[in-house]
N, C-alpha and C positions, 0 to 999 in steps of 0.2 A: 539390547539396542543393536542395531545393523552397524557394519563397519563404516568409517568416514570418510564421505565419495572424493574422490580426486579434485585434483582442481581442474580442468580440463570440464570434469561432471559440473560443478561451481559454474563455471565460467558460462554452458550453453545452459543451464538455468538462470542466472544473470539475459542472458541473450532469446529466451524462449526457444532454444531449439533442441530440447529432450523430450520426445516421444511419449505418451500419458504416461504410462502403466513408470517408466523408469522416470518421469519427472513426480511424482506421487510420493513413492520410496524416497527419494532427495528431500524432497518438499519434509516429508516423516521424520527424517534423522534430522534435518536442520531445527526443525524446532522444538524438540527435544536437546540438541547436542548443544551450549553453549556456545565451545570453543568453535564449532563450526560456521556459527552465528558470527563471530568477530571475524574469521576470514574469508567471509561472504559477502562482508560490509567492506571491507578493504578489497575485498576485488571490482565491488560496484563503482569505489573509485578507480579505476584502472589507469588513469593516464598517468600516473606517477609510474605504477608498473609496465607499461611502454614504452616510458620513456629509456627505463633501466638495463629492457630486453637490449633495444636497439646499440645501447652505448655497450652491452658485452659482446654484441656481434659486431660492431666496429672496431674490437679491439681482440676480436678474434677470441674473443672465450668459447667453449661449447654449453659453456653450462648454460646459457640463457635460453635454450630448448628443454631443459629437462625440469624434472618437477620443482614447484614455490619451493619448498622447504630449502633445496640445492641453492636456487639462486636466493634466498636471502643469506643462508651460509655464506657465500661466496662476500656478497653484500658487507655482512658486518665483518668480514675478517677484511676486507681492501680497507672498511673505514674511512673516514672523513676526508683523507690524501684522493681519490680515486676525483676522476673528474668530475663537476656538477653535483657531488653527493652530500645533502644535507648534513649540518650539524648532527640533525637530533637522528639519523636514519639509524644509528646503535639501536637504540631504545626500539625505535620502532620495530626494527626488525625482530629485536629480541621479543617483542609482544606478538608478532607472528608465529615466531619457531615454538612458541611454547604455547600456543595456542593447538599447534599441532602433536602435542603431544600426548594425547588420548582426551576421550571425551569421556564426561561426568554423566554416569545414566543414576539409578539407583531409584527406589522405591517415590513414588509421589508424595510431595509434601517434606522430603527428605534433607532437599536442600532450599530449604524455606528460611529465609533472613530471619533475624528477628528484628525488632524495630522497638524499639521504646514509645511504650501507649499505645500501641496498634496489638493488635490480633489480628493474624493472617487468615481469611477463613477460604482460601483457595488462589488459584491462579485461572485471570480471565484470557490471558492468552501472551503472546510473542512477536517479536517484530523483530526487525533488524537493527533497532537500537537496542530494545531493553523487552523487561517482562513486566506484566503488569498483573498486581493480583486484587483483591477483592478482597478487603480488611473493615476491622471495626475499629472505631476510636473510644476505649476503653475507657475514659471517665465521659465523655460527650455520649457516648452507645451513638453515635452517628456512622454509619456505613461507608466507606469511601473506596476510590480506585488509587492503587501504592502502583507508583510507576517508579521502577529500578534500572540504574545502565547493568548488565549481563556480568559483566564481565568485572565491577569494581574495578581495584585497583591496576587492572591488567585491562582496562578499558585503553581502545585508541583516542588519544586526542581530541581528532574530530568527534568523536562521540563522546565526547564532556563536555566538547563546547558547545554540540548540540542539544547536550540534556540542558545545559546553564541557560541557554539561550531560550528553550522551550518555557523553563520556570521564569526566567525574567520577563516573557512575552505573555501570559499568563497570568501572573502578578499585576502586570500593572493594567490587567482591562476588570472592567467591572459589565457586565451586559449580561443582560436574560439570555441573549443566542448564543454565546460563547463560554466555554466552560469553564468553570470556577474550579482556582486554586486555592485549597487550605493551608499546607504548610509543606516547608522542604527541611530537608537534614543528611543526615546518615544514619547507617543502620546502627548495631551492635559492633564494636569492631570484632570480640572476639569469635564470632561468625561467618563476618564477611570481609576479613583479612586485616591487615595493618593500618590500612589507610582509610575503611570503613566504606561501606554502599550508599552512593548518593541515591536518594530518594525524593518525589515528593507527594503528596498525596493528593490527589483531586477529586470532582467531583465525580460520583458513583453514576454513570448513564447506564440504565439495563433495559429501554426498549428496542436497540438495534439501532445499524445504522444506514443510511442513505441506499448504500448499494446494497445489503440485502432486500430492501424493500420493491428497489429499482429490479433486480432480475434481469434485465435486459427486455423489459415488460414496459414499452410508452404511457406514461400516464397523460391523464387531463391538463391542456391546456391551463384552466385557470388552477388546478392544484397546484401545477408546475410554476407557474407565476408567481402564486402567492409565496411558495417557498422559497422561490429564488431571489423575491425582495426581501425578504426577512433575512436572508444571509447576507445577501449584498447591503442591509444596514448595520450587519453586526460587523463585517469588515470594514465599514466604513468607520467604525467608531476606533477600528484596528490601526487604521488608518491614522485618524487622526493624532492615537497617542505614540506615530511614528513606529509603524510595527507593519512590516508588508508578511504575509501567510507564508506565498510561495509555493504552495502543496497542497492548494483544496482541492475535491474530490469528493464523488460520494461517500467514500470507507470512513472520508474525516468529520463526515456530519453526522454524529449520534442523537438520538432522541431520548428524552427523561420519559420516565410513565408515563405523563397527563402528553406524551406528544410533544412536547415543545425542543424544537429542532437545535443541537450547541455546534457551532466549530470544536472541533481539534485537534487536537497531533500539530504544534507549530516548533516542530523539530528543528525545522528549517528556514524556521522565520528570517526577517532580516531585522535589524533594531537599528533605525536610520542614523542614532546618531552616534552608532558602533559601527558605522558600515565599511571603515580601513579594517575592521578584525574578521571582516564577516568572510565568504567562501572567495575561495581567491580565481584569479581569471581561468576559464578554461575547465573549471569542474563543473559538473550539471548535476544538482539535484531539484528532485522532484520528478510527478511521474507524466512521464514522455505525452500520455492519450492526453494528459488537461495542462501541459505547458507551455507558455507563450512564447512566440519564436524566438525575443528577444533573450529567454529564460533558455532557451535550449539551443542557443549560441555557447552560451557559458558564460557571460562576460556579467558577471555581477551588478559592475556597477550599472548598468542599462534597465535592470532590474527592479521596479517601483509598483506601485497600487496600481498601474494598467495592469499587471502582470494579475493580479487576483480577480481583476474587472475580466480577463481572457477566460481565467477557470471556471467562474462566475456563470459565462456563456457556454463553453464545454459542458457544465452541468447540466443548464440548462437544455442543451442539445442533448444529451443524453436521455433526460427525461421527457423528454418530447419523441425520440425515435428510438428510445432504447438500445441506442449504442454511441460510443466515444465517438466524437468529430472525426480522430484519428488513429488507428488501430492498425501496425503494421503485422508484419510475421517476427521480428525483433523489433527488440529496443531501438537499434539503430535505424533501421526502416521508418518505425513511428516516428521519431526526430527528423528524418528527413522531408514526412508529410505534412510533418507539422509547419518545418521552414518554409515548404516549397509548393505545397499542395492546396487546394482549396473543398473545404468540408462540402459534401453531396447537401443540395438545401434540403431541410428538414420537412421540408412540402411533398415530395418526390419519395420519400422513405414512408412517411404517412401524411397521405394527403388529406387529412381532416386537421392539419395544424393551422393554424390562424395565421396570415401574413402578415397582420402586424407582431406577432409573437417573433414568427420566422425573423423580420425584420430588427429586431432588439439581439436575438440572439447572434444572429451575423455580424451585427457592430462589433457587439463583443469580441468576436472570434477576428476582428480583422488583423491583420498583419505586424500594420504598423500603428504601436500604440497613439499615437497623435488622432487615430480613428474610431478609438473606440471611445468609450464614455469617460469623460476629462474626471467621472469617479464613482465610485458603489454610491453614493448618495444618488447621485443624478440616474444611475442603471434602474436605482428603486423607486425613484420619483416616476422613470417611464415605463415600468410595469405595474404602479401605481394606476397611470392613466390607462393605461389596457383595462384593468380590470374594473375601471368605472367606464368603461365604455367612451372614452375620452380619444382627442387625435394624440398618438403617439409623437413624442420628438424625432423619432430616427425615422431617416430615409433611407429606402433602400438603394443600393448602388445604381446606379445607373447603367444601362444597357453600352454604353460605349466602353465604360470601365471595366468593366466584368470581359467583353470583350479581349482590350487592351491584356488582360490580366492570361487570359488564355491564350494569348497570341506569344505572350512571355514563356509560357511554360510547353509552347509545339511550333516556335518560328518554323521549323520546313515547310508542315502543312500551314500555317498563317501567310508564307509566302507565295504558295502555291494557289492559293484563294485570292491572294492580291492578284496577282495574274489575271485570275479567272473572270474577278470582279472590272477589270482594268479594260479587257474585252468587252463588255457589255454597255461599255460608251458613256459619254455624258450625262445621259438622262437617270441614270441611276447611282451615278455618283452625286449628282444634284441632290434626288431622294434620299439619298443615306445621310447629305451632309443636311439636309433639313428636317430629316429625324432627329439628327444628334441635335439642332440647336433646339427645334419644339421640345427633346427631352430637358433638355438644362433649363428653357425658359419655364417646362412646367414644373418641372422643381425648385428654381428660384421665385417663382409667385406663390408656389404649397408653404413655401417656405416663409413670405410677408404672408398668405391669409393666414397661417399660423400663429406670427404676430401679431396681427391686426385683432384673430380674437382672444390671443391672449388678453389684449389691450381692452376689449371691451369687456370680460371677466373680471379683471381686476379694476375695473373701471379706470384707466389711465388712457383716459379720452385722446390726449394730444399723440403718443405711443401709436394708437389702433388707428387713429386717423393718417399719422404719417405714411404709418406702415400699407396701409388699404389705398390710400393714393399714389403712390410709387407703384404698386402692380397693377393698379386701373390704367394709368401712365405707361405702364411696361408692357401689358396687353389688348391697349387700344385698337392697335389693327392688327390684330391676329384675331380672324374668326374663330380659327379650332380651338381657341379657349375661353368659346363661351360661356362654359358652365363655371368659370373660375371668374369670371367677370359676373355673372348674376350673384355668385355668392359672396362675392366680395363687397359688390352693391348693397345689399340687404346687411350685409355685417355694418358696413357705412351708414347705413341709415339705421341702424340699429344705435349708433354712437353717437350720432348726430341726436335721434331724441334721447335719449340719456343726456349727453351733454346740455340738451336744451331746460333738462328736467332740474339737472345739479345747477343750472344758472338760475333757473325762479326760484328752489329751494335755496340756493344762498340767498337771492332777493329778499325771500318772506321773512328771514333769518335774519335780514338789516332792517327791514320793517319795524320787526320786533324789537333790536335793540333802539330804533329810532325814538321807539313810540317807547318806552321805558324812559327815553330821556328827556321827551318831552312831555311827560306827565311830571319827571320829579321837578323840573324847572315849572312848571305850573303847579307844583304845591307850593315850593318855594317863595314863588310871588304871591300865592294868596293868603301864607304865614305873616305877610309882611303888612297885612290892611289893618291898621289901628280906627277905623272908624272918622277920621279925618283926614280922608284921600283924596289926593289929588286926582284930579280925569286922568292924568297920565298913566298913575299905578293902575287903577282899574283897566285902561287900554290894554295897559301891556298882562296883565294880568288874563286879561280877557284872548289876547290874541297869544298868550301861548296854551291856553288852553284849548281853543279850538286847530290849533297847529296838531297838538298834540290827538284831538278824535279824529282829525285829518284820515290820520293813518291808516284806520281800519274801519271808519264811521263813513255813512254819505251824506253831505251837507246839502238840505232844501232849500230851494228858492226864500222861503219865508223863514229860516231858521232854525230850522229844525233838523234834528240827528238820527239818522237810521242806521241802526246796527249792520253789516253785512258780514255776509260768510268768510269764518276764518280761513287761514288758508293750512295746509294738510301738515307742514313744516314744523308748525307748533305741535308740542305736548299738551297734555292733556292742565297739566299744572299750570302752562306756560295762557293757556287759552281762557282759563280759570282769574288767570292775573292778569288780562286784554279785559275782559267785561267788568271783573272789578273796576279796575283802572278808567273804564270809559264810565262810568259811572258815577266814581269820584270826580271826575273832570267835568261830568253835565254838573255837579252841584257845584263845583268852583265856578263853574261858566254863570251859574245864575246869579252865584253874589254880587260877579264883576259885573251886571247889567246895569245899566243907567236908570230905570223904570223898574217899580215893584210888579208891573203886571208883564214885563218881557220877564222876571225872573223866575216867575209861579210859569209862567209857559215853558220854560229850561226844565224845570223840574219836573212838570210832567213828563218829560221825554227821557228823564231818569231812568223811571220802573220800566222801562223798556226796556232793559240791561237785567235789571236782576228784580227783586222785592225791596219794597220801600225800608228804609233802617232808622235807628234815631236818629242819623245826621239830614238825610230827609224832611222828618216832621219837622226838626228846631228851625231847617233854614224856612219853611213854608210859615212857620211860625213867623217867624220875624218879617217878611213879608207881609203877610197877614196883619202886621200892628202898623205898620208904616201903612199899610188901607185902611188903618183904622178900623179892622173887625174884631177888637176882642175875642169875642166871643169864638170866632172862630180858631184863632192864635191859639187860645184856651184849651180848645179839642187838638190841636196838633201837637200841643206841651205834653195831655196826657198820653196820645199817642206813642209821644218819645217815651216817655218817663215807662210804658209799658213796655217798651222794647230794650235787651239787654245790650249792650257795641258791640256790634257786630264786624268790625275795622278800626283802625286806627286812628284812622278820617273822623268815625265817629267819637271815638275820646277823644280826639281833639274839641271838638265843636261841644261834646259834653262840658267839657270844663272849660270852653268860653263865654260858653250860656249861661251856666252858673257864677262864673265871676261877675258879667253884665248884670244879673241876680243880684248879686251878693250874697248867694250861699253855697 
């Protein structure tokens, strides 16, 4: 193994400014060498070590020029008395100088943990917190990824509270997109020192991940979409069980075999409702190309599910031009384009990307979180609508703004064009100032027709009507937005017969319950005829029965009942129990007649409705004896007696014909 680079080498690899060939050799030793591992990560925080330079050169030390190892010596022998110097900086330091004390090379597989139940069958790689290897779970035979901090018991702080916080953030999400944890612990102690290797095990990804695939190679549009709503609803579900990322990125989207895309590495998560313990003001992690301004301030608490909605968009920007939003020559550089710069639009890099793609993506990226998507839910609901061809929610900035925005970032030359423009007199300041207001009124009317057809989508008629009359109102006399007025008109009258359709269908629908209740109120009365009735009973008897064919019958000059066409609101069952019911009501209507020969006419207008039943023949029957034609009466008994009830109408009448019988 190579000897272990300076800190000086550290420090412009931290900063990207080592030349290939000697950033390679660095790159080689560090992930191999442990202990160089822990004081790479401690230098990525650096502001604690600036602050320390600065106080031995106010107080006239030399040693704050010369190598780490000198100035933490110096460090832990002033100890706690010295100004501003933490409690715990002993420890601390002592975890650095002996981190420098040679590195651990030796045979592969050599310094392999062991673990309890696992079988280590290799190492998948390295990072700046931990190593992770590729194990089996010995009574399960299930395959997993053993993710280790480096360093054990001689681990930095912040790197245990970032492993704990990884495993707590992990733990408590369950989702297809994000990847699943099986179990945490520690290793063996007598391997991995006194205090034992925290561990935990997850799930096994081995199709690669995001940015190998990426290359710096744009993919499709809607590839890119579809992926970028699937993450943004698996953070969204991150989201809601109070867990912000903080560090998405291609590297951190791995895919399982069948392709199916998981967040992870949430090193750096935040857990909202640990957020006093979490990174303290003034440190920045996560990586500079996909952090959101607010996130590369430093300031923690500012730091929320906008902050994953920005990376979100960085991704997607990426995959759309195959390269980061922001990419400086350093670290430092990147953070400052991030705060201060605005991404080249992704149209302009390849101009075959979609404007409404462009336009989601930009939200995302915008500045100030209040601008971009109020959440990964809603980011994925509008690349939803992209990909069914649907209007997108997001607008894109507007030409005054954008303006505005670059006038912020080159005042000299923005004043020197105010000048220029100041020259050219009234008539084009007019123009500009009624560019800017046609630009806002055409975005405040995109903005109700958008409403308006949401409103008629969902059918919430009163919503799409409100909305479509306020911009008809809003662009009555502005001709240049004709085309926003014809289509707002045809969406109006689009809602208008809708709304006229949902008023006759509720109409047909109180029809229907009308006429249900005035057939049961005309059985009701005609249950009630004992054969010694008043004219009264039979009237009322008789007049709610024709109340009740009212409904859906047409009554003829001479008496008579014609079916007419149901109306479309009914079911099929519901339309089934209309014709029965008119039916039953023509044969109640002929009992209640005053005349044997008005009630044989009732009844013929029955079979009009359906096929004659036994309640039918009995009433013709009885008729028939009151004219005194036996014989005929006679034929209509056997008629019944051959027919099985068909209704309930007809047991009825069955069994009052038989009791008048007497059998």
């Amino acid at each position: 193994m190579s000897p272990c680079p300076s800190r000086e080498q550290l420090r412009d690899l931290l900063d990207e400014q080592l030349v290939v060939s000697e950033r390679d050799l660095v790159e080689d030793h560090v992930a191999q060498c442990t202990d160089c591992q822990v004081l790479l990560e401690y230098l990525a925080n650096g502001s604690e070590m600036d602050r320390w330079r600065e106080v031995l050169r106010d107080e006239g030390h030399d040693r704050g020029s010369g190598p780490l190892e000198d100035v933490l010596r110096w460090l832990k022998d002033a100890g706690p008395t010295s100004p501003g110097t933490p409690e715990s900086w002993n420890a601390t330091t002592e975890t650095v100088l002996k981190s420098r004390s040679g590195c651990r090379g030796g045979e592969q597989g050599a310094d392999w943990p062991t673990v309890g139940g696992y079988e280590i069958l290799g190492e998948l790689g390295r990072g700046g917190m931990g190593v992770v290897y590729k194990a089996l779970h010995r009574r399960l035979g299930r395959q997993v990824a053993l993710k280790m901090i480096q360093s054990g018991s001689r681990a930095l702080p912040e790197r245990l509270a970032r492993f704990v916080t990884e495993a707590k953030a992990v733990a408590r999400l369950n989702h297809t997109n994000i990847i699943q944890i099986y179990e945490t612990g520690e290793a063996d102690r007598e391997t991995s020192g006194a205090e034992g290797l925290p561990y935990c095990a997850l799930e096994l990804l081995e199709g690669g991940s995001l940015s190998d695939r990426l290359a710096g190679t744009p993919q499709p549009g809607r590839a890119s979409a579809e992926l970028v709503a699937t993450l943004a609803r698996a953070i969204h579900a991150a989201h809601q069980a109070g867990i912000v990322h903080r560090d998405l990125k291609p590297s951190n989207v791995l895919f399982a075999r069948d392709g199916t895309p998981k967040i992870t590495d949430f090193g750096v998560a935040k857990l909202v409702e640990e957020e006093s313990h979490q990174t303290a003001t003034g440190q920045v992690l996560g990586s500079p190309s996909y952090m959101a301004p607010e996130q590369a301030r430093g300031n923690a608490r500012e730091v929320g599910p906008a902050a994953d909605v920005y990376a979100l968009g960085a991704i997607l920007y990426e995959m759309l031009t195959g390269r980061s939003p922001f990419k400086g020559t350093s670290r430092i550089e990147t953070l400052q384009q991030v705060l201060n710069a605005e991404p080249v639009l992704p149209s302009r890099l390849v101009t075959k990307v979609s404007r409404d793609l462009e336009t989601i993506c930009l939200k995302c990226l915008a500045k100030v979180p209040s601008k971009r998507y109020a959440s990964a839910a809603l980011l994925a609901e509008d690349l939803g609508r992209y990909l069914r061809g649907e209007t997108i929610r997001a607008r894109r900035t507007p030409s005054w703004e954008r303006g505005l925005k670059w006038a912020r970032r080159r005042p000299l030359t923005a004043t020197l064009l105010v000048a220029v423009v100041g020259l050219v007199g009234a008539t084009l300041s007019y123009l500009h100032h009624e560019s800017q207001r046609l630009a806002v009124l055409r975005s405040e009317s995109e903005d109700l027709l958008f409403e308006g057809r949401d409103g008629l989508a969902r059918k919430d008629w009163a919503k799409g009507r409100l909305a479509l009359s306020k911009l008809l109102t809003k662009i009555e006399a502005e001709p240049r937005l004709a085309d926003l007025r014809v289509r707002a008109t045809d969406a109006l009258g689009q809602i208008n017969r809708g709304l006229a359709d949902q008023q006759a269908w509720e109409a047909d629908r109180g029809r229907y319950r009308q006429f249900l209740q005035r057939r049961n109120e005309a059985l009701f009365h005609e249950t009630q005829f004992t054969g010694l009735d008043l004219p009264s009973n039979r009237e009322l008897t008789r007049k709610s029965a024709q109340d009740a064919l009212g409904v859906f019958a047409a009554a003829g000059p001479d008496g008579t009942w014609a079916p007419r066409p149901l109306p479309a609101a009914l079911t099929p069952p519901e339309r089934a129990e209309v014709e029965e019911g008119s039916y039953v009501l023509l044969l109640i209507l002929a009992e209640a007649m005053p005349q044997a020969e008005q009630g044989l006419k009732v009844l013929d207008q029955a079979v009009k409705w359906r096929p004659a039943t036994r309640a039918y023949h009995l009433r013709r029957a009885a008729y028939l004896v009151r004219l005194g034609d036996a014989a005929a009466a006679a034929r209509e008994r056997g008629a019944a007696d051959s027919l099985p009830p068909a209704t309930a109408f007809d047991q009825f009448l069955t069994g009052q014909e038989r009791y008048e019988r007497g059998r």
